[in-house]
C-alpha positions, 0 to 999 in steps of 0.5 A, a space after each residue: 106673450 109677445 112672440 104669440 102678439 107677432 104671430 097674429 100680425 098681418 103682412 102690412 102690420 108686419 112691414 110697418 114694425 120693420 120700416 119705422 122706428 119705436 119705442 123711444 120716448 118721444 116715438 110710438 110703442 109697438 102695439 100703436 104703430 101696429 095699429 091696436 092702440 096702445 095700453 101700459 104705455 106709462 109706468 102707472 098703467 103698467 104697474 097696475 097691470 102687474 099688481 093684477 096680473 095682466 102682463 098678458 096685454 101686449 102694451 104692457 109686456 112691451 114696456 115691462 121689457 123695456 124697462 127691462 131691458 132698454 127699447 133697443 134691445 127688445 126691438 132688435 129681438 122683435 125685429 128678428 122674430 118677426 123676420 124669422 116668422 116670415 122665413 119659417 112660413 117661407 119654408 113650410 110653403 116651399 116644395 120638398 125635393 128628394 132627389 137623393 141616389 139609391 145606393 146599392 148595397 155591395 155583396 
């Protein structure tokens, strides 16, 4: 879920998650320093969202990761998604070389 939320980002979005600190008690959660607001950023809210099925808001599937896993690990792991985003864009926009040597078969 998250992966599809990053994919959505624009490039100064992006920045702002890759230059400024989250997710710790006393700091903003992922879908506010984006920029979105932020909803399932408490323990009531999120738990409603599972008993009905909403882990599909990004705010959500971020604090249940969290809890989970602990803040530094997953924005770690959104860090590095986000990096290799950028890389695949990168690559699919780069030019393809061929510039491989016939070799003639020998008879």
């Amino acid at each position: 879920m998250i992966g599809h939320y990053l994919l959505t980002l624009s490039t100064e979005q992006e920045e702002r998650v890759l230059t400024r600190s989250f997710g710790g008690s006393a700091q903003h959660c992922l879908c506010m320093l984006v920029g979105d607001g932020c909803w399932g950023a408490n323990m009531e809210e999120l738990l409603a969202a599972e008993a009905f099925g909403q882990r599909e808001v990004p705010g959500a599937a971020y604090e249940y990761l969290v809890t989970r896993f602990g803040a530094p690990r997953v924005n770690a792991a959104i860090r590095n998604r986000i990096l290799s985003n950028r890389a695949r864009r990168i690559l699919q926009n780069a030019p393809v070389f061929r510039d491989t040597e016939v070799v003639e078969s020998v008879r």
